[in-house]
C-alpha positions in Angstrom: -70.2 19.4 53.0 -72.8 21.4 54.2 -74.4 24.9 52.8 -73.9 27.2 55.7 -70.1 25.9 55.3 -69.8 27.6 51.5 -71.9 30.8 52.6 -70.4 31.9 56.1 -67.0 32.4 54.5 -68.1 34.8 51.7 -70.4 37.0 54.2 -67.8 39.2 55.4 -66.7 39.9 52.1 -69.8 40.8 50.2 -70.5 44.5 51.1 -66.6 45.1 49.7 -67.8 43.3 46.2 -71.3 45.3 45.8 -69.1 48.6 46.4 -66.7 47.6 43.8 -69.2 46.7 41.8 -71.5 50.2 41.8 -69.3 52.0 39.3 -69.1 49.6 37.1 -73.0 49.4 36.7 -73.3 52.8 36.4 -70.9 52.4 32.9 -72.5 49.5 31.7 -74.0 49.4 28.8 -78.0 50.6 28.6 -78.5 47.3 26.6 -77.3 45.3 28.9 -73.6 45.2 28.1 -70.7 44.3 30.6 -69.2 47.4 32.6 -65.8 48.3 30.9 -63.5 49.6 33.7 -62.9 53.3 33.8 -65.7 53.5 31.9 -67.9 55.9 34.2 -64.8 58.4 34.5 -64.7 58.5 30.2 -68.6 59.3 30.7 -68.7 62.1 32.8 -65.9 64.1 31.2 -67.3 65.1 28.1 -70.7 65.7 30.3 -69.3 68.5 32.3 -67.4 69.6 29.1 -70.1 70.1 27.1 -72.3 72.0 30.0 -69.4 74.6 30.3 -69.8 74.9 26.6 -73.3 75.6 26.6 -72.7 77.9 29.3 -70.1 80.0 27.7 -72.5 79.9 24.3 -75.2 81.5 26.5 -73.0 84.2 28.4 -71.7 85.5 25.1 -75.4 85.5 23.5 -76.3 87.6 26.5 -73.7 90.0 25.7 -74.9 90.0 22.1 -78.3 90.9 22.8 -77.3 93.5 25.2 -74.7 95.4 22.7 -77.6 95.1 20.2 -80.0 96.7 21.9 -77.5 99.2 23.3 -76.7 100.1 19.7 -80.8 100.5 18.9 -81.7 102.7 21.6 -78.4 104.8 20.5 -79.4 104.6 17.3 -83.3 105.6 17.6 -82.2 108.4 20.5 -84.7 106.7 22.6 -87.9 108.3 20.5 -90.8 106.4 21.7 -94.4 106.4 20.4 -96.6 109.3 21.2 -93.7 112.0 21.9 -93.6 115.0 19.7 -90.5 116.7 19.9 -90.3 120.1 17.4 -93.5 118.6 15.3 -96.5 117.9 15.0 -99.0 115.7 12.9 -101.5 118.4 11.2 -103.4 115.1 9.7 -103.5 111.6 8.3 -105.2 109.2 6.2 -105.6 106.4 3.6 -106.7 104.7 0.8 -107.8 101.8 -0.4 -107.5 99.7 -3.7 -110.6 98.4 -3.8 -112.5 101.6 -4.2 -110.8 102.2 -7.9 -113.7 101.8 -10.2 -113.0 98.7 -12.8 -110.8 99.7 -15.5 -111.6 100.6 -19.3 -115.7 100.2 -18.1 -116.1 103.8 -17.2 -118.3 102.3 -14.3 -117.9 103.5 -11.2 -117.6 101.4 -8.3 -119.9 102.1 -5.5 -117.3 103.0 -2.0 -116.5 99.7 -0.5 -116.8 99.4 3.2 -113.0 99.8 5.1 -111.1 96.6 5.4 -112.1 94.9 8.7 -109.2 94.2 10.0 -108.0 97.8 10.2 -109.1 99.7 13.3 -110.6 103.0 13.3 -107.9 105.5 13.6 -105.3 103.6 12.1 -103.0 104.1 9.5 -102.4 100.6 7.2 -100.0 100.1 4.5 -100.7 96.3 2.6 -99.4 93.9 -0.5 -101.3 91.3 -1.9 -98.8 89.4 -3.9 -96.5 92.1 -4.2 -99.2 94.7 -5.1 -100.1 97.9 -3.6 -103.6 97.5 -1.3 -103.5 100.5 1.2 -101.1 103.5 1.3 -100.9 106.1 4.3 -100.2 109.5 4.4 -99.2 112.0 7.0 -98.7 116.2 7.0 -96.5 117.4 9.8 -96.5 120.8 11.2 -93.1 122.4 12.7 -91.7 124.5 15.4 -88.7 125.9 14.3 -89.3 129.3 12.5 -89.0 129.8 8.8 -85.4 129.6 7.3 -84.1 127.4 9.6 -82.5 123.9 8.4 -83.3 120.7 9.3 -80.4 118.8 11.1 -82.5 115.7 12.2 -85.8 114.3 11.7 -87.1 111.3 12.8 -90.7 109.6 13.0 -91.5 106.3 14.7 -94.5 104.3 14.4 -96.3 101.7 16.6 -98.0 98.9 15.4 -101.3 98.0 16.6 -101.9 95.6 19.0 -105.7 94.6 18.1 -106.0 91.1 16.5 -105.2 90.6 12.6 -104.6 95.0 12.6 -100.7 92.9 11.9 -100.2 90.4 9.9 -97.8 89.2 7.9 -95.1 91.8 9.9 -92.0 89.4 9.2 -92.4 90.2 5.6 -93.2 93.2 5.3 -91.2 95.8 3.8 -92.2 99.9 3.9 -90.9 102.9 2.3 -91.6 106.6 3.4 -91.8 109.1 0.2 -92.7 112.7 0.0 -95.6 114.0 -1.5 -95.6 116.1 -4.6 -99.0 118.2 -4.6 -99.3 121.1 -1.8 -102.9 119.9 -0.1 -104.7 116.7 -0.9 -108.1 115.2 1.1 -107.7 113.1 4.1 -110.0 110.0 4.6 -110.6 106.9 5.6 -110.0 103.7 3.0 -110.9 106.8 0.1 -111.0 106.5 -3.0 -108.0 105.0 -4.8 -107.7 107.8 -7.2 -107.9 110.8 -4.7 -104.7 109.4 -2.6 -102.1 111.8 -3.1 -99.6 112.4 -6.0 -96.0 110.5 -4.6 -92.6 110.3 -5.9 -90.1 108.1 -4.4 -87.7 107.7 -6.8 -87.1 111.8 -5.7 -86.5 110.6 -2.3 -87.2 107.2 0.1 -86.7 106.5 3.5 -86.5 102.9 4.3 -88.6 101.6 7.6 -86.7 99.7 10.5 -89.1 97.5 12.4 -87.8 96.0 16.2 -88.9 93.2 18.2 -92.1 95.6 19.8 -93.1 96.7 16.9 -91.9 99.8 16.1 -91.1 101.3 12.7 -88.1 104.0 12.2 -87.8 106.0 9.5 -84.8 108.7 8.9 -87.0 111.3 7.2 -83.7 114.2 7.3 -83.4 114.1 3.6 -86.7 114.0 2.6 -87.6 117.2 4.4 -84.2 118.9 3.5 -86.1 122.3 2.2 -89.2 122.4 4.0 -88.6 125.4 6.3 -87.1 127.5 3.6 -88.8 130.9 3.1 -89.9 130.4 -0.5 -91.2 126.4 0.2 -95.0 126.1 -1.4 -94.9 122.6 -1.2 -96.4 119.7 1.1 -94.8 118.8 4.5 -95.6 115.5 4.3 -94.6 111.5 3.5 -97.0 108.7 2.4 -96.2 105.4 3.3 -96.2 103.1 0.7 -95.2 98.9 0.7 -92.4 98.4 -0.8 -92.4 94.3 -1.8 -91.9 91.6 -4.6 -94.2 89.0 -5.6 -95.4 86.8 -3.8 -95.0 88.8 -0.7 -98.3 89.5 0.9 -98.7 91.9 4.4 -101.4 93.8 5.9 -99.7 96.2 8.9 -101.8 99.0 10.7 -100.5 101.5 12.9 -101.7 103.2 15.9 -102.8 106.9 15.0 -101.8 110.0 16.4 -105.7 110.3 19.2 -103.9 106.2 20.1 -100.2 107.8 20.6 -98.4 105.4 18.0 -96.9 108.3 16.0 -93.1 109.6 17.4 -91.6 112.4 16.2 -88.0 114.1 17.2 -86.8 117.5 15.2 -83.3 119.1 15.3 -82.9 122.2 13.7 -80.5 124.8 13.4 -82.0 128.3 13.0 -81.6 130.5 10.2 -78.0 133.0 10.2 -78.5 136.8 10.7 -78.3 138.8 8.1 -75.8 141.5 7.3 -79.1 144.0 7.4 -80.5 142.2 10.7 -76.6 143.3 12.3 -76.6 146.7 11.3 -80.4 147.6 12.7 -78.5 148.1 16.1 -75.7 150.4 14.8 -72.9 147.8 15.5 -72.2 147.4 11.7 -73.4 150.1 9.2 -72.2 152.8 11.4 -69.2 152.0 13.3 -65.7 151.9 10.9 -66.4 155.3 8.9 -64.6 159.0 10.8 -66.9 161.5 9.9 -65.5 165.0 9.8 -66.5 166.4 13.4 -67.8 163.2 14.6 -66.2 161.5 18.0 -67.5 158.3 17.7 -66.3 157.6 14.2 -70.2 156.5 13.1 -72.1 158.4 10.8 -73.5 161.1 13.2 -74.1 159.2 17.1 -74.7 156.2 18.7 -76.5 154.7 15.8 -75.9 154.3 12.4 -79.4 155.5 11.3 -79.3 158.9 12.9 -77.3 160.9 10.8 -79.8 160.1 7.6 -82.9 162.5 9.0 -81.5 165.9 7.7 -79.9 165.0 4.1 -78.8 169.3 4.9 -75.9 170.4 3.0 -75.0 172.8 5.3 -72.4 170.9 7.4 -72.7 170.5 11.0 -69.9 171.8 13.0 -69.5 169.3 15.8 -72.1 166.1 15.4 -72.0 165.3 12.0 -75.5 165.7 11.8 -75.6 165.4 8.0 -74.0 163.3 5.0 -73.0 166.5 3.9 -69.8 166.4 6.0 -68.7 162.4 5.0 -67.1 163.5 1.8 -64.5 165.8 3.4 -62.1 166.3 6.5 -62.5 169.3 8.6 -60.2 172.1 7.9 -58.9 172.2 11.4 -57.7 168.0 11.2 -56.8 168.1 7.3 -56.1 163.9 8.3 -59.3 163.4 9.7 -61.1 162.1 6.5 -58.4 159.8 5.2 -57.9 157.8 8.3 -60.9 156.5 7.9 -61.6 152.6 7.2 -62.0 152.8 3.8 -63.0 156.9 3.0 -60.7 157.7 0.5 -62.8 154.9 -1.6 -66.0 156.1 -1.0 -65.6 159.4 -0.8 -67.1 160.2 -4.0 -69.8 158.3 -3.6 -70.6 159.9 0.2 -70.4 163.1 -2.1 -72.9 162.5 -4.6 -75.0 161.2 -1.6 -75.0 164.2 0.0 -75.7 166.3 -3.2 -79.0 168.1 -2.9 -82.2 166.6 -5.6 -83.0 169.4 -8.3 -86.6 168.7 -8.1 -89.3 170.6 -10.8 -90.8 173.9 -9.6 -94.4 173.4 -9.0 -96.5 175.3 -11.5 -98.0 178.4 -8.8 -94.7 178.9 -7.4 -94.0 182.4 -9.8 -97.3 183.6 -8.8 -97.8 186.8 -6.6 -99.2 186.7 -3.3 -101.7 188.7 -4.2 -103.6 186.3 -7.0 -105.5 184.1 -4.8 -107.4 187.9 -3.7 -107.0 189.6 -7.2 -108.5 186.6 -9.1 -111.8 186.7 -7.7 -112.2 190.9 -8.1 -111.0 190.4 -12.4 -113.5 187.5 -12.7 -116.1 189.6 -11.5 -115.7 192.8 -13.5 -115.4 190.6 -16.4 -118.9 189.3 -15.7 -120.2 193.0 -15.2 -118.8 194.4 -18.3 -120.5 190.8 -20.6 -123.5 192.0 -18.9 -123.4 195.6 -19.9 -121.8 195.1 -23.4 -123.8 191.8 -24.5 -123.0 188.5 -25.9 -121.7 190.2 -28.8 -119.3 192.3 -26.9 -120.5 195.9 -28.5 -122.6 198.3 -27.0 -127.1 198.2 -27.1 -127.8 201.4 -29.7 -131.1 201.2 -28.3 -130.2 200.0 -24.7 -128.3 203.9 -24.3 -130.4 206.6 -26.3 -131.9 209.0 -24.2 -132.9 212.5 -24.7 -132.0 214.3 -27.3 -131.2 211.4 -29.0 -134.3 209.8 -28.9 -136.1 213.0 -30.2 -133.5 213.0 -33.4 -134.3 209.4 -34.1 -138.3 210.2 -33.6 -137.8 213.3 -36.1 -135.7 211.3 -38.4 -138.3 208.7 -38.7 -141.1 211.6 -39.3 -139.4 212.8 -42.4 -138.9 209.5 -43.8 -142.8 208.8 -43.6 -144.1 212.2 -45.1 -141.0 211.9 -47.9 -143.1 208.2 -48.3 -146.3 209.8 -48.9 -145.1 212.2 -51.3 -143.5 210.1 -53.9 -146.7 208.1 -53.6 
């Protein structure tokens, strides 16, 4: 039998066999293996399962991300770096641990050059092993006018971009405490023992960092009193790490001239005063019916007008004076008692009104006439000391004339010849 006798008859049927064929290859085994039948529909079904599952996993990561940064930006009220909203930053600065002269030597370190890796202008906060290495420190200034409260304060911070100002950021842990002394020295890495006096156990805010690089921090309770009127203290937070050993971070913040410092204020302002209400008459002169008065104030429009006369005369129709609050007119004997309240101070409005016994002053008995008189008596008094002497009786010699000179000269003429005789 010849060759093309076994060939020709399978021709026909060869394309049929290679398509019957294709799917089982495409099951076989990698190694080599025989095709199993149905094997390439058992493949492909947990292949599209497990893309739809990967797909779904995605979709509702997606959503995730979304509601978490939904809940950030609701959160943080959209305060970005470099707006000021109700503050302002009065100054900053920091200091650094390796200008602390070396204890129990008494030596004092020379200044040590600023870290190179923090940029000038920045703000740094670092641990080495848990250990303070830079603290920060900023003074705010406010808007909102003396007395008011705080509802809301908020300050983000940027971190810098420039290489190595950051390192260490997944780590890092910072805290935000007030400052206890009422002015302390800015600088630039100062002196260790010139940073200023803190106390965070008094009160902490916790910093949030995000994916950019931005640091929240809730500063509402640590600035709870610092608009009230009698407030001598410091307005501002220093920024301190807040880590465990072996935990080590250096993180440096844009300053204020870069735009890396946020700030957003809500505050309500301060109530008015009882005093502050009655200044336009609506309070401490409306309720009270003076006798005579129409508009039931005490004497006009305004309740400060009827306080210029203090007269105790009585006015007859305005109620000029505080003279007339005490009593009702005689012609309405009901005017005074319906008044708000006038039967209760009534006695007091009386005694008000009550005229001061002041002390006389000393010239007030004194005739018209002294201030002319006074002069005249002082000035015969100075003739007659002249003309009687010091010793206030009259000159024997100063007035003899005449005959009673010639007595005195005869007088003295016998006494000299009586002398010569008894000699």
């Amino acid at each position: 039998m010849s060759l093309s006798r076994l060939v020709l008859p399978v021709l026909p049927a060869l394309p049929v066999l290679v398509l019957s064929a294709l799917p089982g290859l495409a099951a076989a085994d990698p190694g080599g293996g025989v095709a199993v039948p149905g094997a390439g529909a058992a493949a492909s079904s947990p292949a599209g399962a497990g893309d739809e599952q990967t797909a779904r996993e995605q979709k509702a990561l997606t959503k995730a991300e979304k509601a978490k940064k939904s809940e950030k930006a609701e959160k943080g009220s959209g305060l970005e770096p470099g707006t000021l909203r109700g503050a302002s930053v009065v100054k900053t600065g920091w200091w650094y641990v390796a200008n602390e002269p070396p204890p129990d030597t008494g030596v004092v370190a020379a200044p040590q050059p600023p870290s190179p890796n923090t940029p000038a202008g920045a703000m740094p906060v670092a641990a080495v092993v848990g250990e303070t290495a830079k603290i920060s420190a900023i003074e705010l200034a406010f808007e909102a006018e003396p007395g008011s409260s705080i509802d809301k304060l908020e300050m983000v911070l940027q971190e810098s971009g420039q290489p190595g100002a950051a390192l260490g950021t997944e780590v890092a842990a910072l805290v935000a405490c007030p400052v206890t002394e009422v002015f302390w020295a800015d600088g630039r890495g100062a002196a260790w023992k010139n940073r200023p006096a803190h106390d965070c156990d008094l009160a902490s805010a916790v910093g949030e960092r995000d994916e950019d690089g931005r640091w929240s921090f809730d500063l509402t309770a640590l600035a709870a009193g610092w608009l009230d009127t009698d407030f001598v203290g410091s307005r501002s937070v220093v920024l301190v790490e807040q880590a465990e050993a072996p935990v080590t971070f250096d993180v440096s913040f844009d300053g204020p001239a870069a735009d890396g410092v946020g700030l957003d204020v809500r505050t309500t302002p301060p109530a008015e005063t009882p005093d502050q209400e009655g200044t336009d008459g609506s309070t401490s002169g409306g309720s009270t019916d003076s006798s005579g008065g129409g508009d039931g104030s005490f004497g006009g429009s305004t309740g400060t007008e009827g306080l210029d006369g203090f007269d105790d005369g009585g006015g007859g129709g305005g109620g000029d004076s505080l003279g007339d609050l005490g009593a009702p007119s005689s012609s309405d004997p009901g005017a005074g008692g319906d008044a708000a309240g006038g039967g209760a101070i009534e006695g007091d409005l009386d005694a008000a009104a009550a005229p001061v016994a002041g002390f006389p002053a000393w010239y007030s008995g004194l005739p018209r006439a002294t201030p002319v008189l006074l002069p005249l008596v002082l000035g015969i008094a100075y003739l007659m000391m002249l003309a009687l002497g010091p010793a206030g009786r009259p000159d024997p010699s100063a007035n003899r004339r005449g005959v009673s000179r010639a007595l005195d000269r005869l007088r003295e003429t016998r006494t000299l010849a009586l002398a010569k005789v008894a000699r």
